[in-house]
C-alpha positions as CSV (number, residue, x, y, z in Angstrom):
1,X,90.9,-48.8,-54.1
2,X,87.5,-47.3,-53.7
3,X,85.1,-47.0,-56.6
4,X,83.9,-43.6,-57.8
5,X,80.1,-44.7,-57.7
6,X,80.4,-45.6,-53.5
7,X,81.6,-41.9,-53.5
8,X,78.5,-41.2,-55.8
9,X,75.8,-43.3,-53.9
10,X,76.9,-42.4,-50.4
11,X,74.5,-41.1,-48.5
12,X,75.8,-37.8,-47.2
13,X,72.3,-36.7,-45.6
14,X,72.0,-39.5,-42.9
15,X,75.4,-39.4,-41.9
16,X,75.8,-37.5,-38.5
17,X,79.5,-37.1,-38.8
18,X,79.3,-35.5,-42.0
19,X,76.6,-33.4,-40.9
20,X,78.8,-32.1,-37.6
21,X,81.7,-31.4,-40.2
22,X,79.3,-29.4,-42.5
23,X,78.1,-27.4,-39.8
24,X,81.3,-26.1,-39.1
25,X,82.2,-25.3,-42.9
26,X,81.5,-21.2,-44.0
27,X,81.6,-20.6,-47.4
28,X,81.8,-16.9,-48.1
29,X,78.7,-15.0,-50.5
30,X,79.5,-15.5,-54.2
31,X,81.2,-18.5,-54.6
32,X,79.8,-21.4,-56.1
33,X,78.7,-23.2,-53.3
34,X,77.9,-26.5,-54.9
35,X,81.5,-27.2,-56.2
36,X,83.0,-25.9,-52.7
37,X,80.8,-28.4,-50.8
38,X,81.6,-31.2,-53.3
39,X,85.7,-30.7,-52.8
40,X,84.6,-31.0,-49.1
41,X,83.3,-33.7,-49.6
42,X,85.8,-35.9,-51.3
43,X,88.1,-35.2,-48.7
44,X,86.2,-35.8,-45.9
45,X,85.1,-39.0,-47.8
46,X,88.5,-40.1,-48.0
47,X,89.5,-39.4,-44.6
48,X,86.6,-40.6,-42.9
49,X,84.6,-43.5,-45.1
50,X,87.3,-44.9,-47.6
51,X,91.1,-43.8,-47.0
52,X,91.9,-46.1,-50.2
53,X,89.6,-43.9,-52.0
54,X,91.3,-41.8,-54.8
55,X,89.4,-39.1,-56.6
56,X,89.6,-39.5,-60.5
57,X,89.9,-36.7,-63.0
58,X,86.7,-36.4,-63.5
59,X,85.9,-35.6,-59.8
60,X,89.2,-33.5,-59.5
61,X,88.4,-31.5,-62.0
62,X,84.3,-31.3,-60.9
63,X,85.9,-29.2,-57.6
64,X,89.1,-27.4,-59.3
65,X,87.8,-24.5,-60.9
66,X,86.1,-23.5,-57.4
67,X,88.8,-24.3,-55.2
68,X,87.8,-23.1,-52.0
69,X,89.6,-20.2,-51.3
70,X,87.6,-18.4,-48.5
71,X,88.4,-14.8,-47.0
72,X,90.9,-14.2,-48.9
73,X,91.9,-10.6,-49.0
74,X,90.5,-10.1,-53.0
75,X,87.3,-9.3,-52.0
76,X,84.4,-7.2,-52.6
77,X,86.8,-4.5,-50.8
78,X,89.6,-4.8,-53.6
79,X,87.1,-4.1,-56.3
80,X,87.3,-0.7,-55.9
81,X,90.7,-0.2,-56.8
82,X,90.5,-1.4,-60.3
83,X,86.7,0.3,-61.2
84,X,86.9,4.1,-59.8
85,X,83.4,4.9,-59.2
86,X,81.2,7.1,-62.1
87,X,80.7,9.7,-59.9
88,X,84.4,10.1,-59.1
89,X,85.3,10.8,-62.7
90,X,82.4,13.0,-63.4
91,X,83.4,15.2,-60.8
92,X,86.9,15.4,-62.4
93,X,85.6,16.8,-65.7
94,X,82.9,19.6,-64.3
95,X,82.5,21.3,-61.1
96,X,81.0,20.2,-58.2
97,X,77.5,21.1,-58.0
98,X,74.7,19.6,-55.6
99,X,74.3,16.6,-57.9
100,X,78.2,15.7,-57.7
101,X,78.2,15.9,-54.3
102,X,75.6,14.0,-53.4
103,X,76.9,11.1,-55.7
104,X,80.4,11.7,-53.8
105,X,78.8,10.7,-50.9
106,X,77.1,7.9,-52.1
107,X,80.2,6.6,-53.6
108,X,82.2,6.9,-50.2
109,X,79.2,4.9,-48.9
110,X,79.6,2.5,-51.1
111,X,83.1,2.4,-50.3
112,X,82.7,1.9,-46.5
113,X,81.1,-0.6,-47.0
114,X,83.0,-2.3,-49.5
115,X,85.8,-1.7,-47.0
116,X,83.8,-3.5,-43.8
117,X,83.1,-6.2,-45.6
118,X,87.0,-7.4,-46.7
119,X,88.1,-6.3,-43.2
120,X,84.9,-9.0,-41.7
121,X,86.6,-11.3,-44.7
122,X,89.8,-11.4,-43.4
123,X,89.1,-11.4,-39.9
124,X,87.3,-14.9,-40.3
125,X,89.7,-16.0,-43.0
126,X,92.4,-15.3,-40.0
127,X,90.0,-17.5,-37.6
128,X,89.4,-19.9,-40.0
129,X,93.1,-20.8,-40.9
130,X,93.9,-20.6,-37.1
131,X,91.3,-23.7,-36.7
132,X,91.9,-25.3,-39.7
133,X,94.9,-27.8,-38.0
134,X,96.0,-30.9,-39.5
135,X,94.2,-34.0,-37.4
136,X,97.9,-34.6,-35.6
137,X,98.2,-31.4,-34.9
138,X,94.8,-31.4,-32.9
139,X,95.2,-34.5,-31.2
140,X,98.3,-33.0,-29.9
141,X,96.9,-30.0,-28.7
142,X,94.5,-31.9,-27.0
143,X,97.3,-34.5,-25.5
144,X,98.9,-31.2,-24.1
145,X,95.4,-29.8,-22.2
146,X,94.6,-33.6,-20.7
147,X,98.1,-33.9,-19.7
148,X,98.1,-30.7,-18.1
149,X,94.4,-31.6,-16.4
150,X,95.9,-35.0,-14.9
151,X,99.3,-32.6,-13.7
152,X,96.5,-30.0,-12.1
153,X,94.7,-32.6,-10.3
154,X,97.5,-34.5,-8.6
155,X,98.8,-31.2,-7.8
156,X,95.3,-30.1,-6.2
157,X,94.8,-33.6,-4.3
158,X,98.2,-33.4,-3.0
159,X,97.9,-32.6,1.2
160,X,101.0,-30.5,1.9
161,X,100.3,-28.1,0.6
162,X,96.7,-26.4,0.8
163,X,96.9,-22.5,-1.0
164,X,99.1,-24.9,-3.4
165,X,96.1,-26.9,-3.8
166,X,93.6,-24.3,-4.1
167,X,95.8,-22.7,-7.1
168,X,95.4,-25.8,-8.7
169,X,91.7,-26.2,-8.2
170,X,91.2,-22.6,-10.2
171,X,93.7,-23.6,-13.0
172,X,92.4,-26.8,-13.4
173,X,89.0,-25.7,-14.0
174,X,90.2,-22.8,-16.2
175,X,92.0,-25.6,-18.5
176,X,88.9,-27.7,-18.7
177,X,87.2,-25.0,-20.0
178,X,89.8,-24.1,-22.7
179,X,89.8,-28.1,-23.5
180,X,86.2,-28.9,-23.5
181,X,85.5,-25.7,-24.8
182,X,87.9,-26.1,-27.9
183,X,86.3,-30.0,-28.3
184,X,82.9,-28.7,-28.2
185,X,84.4,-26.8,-31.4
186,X,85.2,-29.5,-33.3
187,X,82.6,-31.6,-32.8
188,X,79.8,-28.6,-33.6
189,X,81.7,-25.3,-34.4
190,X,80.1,-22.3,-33.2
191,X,77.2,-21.1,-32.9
192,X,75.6,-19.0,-36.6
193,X,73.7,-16.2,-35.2
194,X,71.1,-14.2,-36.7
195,X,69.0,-11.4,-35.9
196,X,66.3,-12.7,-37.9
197,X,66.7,-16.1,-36.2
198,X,68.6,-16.3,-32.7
199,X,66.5,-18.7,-31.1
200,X,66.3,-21.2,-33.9
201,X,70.1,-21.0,-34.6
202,X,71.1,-21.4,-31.0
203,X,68.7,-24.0,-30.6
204,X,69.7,-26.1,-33.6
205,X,73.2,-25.8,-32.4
206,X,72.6,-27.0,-28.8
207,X,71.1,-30.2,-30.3
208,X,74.4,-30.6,-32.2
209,X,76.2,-30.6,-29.3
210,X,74.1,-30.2,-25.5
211,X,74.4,-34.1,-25.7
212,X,77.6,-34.7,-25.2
213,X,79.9,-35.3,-22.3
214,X,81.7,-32.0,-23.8
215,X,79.7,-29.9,-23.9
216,X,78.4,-30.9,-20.2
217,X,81.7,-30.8,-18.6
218,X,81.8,-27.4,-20.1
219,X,78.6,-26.5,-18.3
220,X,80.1,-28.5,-15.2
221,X,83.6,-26.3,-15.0
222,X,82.1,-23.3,-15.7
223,X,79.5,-24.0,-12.5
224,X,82.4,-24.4,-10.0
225,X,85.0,-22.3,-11.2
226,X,83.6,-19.4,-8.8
227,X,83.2,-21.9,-5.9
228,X,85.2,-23.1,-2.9
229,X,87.2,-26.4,-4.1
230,X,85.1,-29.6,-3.9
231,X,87.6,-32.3,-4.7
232,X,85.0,-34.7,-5.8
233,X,84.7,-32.7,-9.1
234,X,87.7,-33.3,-10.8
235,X,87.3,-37.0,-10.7
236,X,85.5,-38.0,-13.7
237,X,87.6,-34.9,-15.9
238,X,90.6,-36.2,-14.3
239,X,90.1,-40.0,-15.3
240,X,88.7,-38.9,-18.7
241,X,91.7,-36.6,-19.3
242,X,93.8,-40.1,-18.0
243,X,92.1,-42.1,-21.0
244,X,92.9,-39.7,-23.4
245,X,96.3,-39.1,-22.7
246,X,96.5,-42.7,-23.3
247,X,95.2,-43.3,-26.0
248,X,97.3,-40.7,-27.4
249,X,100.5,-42.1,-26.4
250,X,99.6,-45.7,-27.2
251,X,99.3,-44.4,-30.8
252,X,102.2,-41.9,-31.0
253,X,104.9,-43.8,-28.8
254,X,104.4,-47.4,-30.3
255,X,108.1,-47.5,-31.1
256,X,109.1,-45.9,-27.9
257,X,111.2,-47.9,-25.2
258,X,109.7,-46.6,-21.9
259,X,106.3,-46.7,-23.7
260,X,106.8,-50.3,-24.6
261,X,108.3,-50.6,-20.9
262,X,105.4,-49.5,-18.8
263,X,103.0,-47.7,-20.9
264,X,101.5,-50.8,-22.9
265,X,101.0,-52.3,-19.6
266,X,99.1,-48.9,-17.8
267,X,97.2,-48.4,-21.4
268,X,95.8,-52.5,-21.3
269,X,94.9,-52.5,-17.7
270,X,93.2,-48.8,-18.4
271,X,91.9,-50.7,-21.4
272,X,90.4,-53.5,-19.4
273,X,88.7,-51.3,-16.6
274,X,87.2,-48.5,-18.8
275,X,83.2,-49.5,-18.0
276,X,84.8,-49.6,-14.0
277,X,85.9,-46.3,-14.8
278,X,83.0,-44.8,-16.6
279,X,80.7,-46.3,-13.3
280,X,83.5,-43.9,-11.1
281,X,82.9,-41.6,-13.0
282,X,78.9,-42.0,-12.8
283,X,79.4,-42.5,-9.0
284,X,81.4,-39.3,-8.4
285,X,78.8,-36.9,-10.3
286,X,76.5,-38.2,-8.4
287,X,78.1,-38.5,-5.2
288,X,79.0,-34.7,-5.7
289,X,74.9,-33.5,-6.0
290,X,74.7,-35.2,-2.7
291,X,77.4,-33.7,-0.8
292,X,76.4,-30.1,-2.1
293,X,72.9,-31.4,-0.2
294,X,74.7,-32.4,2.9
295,X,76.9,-28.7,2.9
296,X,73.7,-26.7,2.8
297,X,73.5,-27.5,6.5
298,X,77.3,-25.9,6.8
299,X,78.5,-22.4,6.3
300,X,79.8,-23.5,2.9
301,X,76.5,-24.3,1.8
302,X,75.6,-23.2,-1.9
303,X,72.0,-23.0,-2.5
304,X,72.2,-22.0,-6.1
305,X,74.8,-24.4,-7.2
306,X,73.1,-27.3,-5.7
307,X,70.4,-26.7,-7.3
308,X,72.3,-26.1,-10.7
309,X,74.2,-29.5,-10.4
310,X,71.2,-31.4,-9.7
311,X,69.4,-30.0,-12.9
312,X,73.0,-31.1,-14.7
313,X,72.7,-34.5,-13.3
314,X,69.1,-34.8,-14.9
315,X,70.8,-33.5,-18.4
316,X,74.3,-36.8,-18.0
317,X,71.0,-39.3,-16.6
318,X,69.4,-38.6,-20.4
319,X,72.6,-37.8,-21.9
320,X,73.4,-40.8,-24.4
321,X,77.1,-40.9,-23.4
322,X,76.2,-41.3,-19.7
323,X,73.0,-43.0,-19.3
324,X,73.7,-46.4,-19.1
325,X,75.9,-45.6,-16.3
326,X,74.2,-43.3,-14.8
327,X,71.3,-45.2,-14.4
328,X,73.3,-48.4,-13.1
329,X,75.0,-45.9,-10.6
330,X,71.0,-45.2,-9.2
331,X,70.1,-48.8,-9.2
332,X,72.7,-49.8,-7.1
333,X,72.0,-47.1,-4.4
334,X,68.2,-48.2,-4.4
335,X,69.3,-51.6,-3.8
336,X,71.5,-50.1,-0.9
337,X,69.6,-47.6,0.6
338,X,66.0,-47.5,-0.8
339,X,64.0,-50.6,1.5
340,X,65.7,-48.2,4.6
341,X,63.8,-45.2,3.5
342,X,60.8,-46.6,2.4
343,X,60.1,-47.9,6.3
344,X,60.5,-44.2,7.0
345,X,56.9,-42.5,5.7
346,X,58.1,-38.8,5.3
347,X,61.1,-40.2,4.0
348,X,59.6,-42.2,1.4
349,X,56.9,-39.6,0.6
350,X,59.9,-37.1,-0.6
351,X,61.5,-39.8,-2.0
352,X,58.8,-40.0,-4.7
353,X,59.0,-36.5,-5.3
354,X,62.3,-36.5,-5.6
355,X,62.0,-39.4,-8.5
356,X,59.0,-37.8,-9.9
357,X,61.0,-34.2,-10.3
358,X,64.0,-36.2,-11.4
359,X,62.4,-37.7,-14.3
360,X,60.3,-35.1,-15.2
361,X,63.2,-34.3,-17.8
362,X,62.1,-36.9,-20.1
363,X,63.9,-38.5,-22.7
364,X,65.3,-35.9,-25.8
């Protein structure tokens, strides 16, 4: 069983994770926020650090008295109904006069206000119990959307059927959306906007999350949703969307005949080829920038979204969940193709730029 001083001396600060999960906590004006964020803490503690980890009284009763009970409907919006404003019951005893009115209308005010702020309350109390799922119950929403991602694919690769296809290029990308949209979520919440600080917030939150392969297949969906179907796009969601599904089953389904039957064997041959899989999926980003180039010589050329998807290959190249393969991926076409275009001088010339351009990104 875990010790209360590990829970004491851990370093909350330097831990990423628990930084990710703070960012996504709101803790509504008033409340003590010190004993809110310590409850928080002991059960994300023993969830993520130390599962055998069980809080004693003393650290029970540290977070009890302040139990978090967010946007609840007895707000600053309820008060009224118990204290009837002064001015109220003046204007009961005397007539009105200039005075009386004027504090009338202060009072009702007041009272609009009072009455925007528990409607705002409860409005994000209603988001925030819509989001706040049980870790099964998220990993099974998320089984659900890659399921229906690997369905969408097959059924847009099919050949016999092409407006079928084409149906299924649109939803597919819609779904991906909704999927990496909802795990950009988790991972970094949204977005706290300011008036006072827009920049700075939305800037701080794209560090939290513009790394990630999320977040990019986000920005990657949302470029081609509008376009023409380029099959070479839903590769690396697809086989992604494959892994996960997986990985889902082969902790769900252990007991499971058909998944002792066939899946164990799919899930350790997926298993043993995931870096071949993670070059594919290098391999087919890249191979899609190029094919955009080729198509700007054909009527379906699209100017702006080659340009786009070449600026979001520079973002995966320095991405930390895609760099290693990325930049294997542009080895092995140097090795292939770069001592035939170096013999060629205008060739190699724009070559140069090209590499010069590419990297101009730098490192984060």
């Amino acid at each position: 069983m875990g010790s209360e001083a590990s829970f004491r001396d851990y370093d909350f600060t330097s831990d990423d994770r628990w930084n990710r999960y703070r960012a996504g906590i709101e803790i509504p004006p008033g409340r003590d926020e010190e004993a809110i964020l310590h409850k928080y803490k002991l059960k994300w503690y023993q969830r993520e650090v130390d599962p055998s980890y069980a809080p004693t009284g003393t650290s029970a009763a540290t977070s009890s008295p302040s139990d978090p009970k967010p946007y609840s409907s007895g707000t600053a919006g309820s008060q009224d109904h118990h204290a009837p404003p002064a001015a109220a019951t003046a204007s009961n005893q005397s007539p009105p006069d200039d005075s009386s009115s004027g504090a009338n209308a202060e009072s009702s005010t007041a009272r609009a206000a009072h009455a925007t702020a528990g409607f705002r309350d409860k409005v994000s109390g209603y988001l925030k119990r819509s989001f706040s799922q049980t870790s099964q119950s998220i990993q099974t929403v998320l089984f659900c959307m890659h399921l229906t991602l690997v369905l969408l694919a097959v059924l847009h690769l099919q050949p016999l059927n092409r407006k079928l296809s084409q149906i299924a290029w649109v939803y597919f990308l819609q779904t991906s959306l909704l999927t990496h949209g909802y795990k950009v979520y988790l991972k970094g919440g949204f977005p706290r906007f300011s008036r006072s600080a827009f920049l700075a917030t939305l800037q701080s939150w794209l560090q939290r999350v513009g790394g990630t392969t999320d977040f990019q297949y986000l920005m990657l969906s949302a470029m081609f949703l509008p376009q023409q179907s380029v099959s070479l796009v839903i590769v690396p969601i697809t086989i992604l969307a494959v892994y996960h599904a997986f990985a889902y089953c082969a902790k769900t389904f252990t007991s499971n005949a058909l998944w002792q039957k066939y899946g164990v064997r799919a899930h350790s041959f997926l298993a043993a080829h995931q870096r071949d899989a993670l070059m594919y999926n290098a391999a087919a980003e890249i191979g899609t920038g190029f094919l955009l180039t080729v198509m700007l010589a054909t009527q379906r050329r699209a100017i702006v979204l080659t340009i786009l998807h070449w600026n979001w290959l520079r973002m995966r190249y320095f991405s930390p969940d895609a760099a290693a393969y990325h930049s294997m991926v542009w080895g092995i076409i140097d090795q292939k193709v770069g001592p035939y275009i170096r013999q060629v001088s205008f060739l190699n010339t724009a070559l140069r730029f090209g590499q010069r351009w590419f990297l101009s990104m730098g490192r984060p």
